[in-house]
C-alpha positions in Angstrom: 32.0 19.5 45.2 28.4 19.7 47.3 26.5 19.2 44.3 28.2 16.1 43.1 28.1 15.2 46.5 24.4 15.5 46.5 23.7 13.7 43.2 26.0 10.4 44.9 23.1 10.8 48.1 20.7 10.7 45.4 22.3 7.9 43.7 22.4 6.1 46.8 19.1 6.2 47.8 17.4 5.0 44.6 20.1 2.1 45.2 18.6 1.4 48.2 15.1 1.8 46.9 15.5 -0.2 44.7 16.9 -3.0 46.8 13.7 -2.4 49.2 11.5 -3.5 46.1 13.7 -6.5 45.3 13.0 -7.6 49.1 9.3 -7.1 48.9 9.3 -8.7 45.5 11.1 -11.9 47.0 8.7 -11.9 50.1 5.6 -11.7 47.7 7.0 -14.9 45.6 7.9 -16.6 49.1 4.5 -15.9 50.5 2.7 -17.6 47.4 4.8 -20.2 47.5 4.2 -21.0 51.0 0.4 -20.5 50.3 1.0 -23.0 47.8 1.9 -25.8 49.8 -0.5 -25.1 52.5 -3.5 -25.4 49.4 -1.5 -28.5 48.1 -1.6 -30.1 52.0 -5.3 -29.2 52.3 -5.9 -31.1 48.6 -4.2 -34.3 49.8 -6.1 -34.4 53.0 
C-alpha cells in the first residue's frame, strides 16, 4: 500500500512538472509576441 502510494506522489509531481514547463513555455511565446509588437510600433514610427 506505501509503495504504490509513493509511485501516485511520484506520478503527481512529474504532473505538476510538467505543467510548470507548459506555463514557462506559454510565457516565453507571450513575451516574444509582446516583443513583437513593441519592434513592429518602433518600425511604424
Amino acid at each position: 500500500m506505501v509503495k504504490k502510494k509513493a509511485a501516485k506522489k511520484k506520478v503527481v509531481k512529474k504532473k505538476v512538472a510538467k505543467k510548470k514547463v507548459a506555463k514557462k513555455v506559454v510565457k516565453k511565446k507571450v513575451a516574444k509576441k509582446v516583443v513583437k509588437k513593441k519592434v513592429a510600433k518602433k518600425k511604424k514610427k
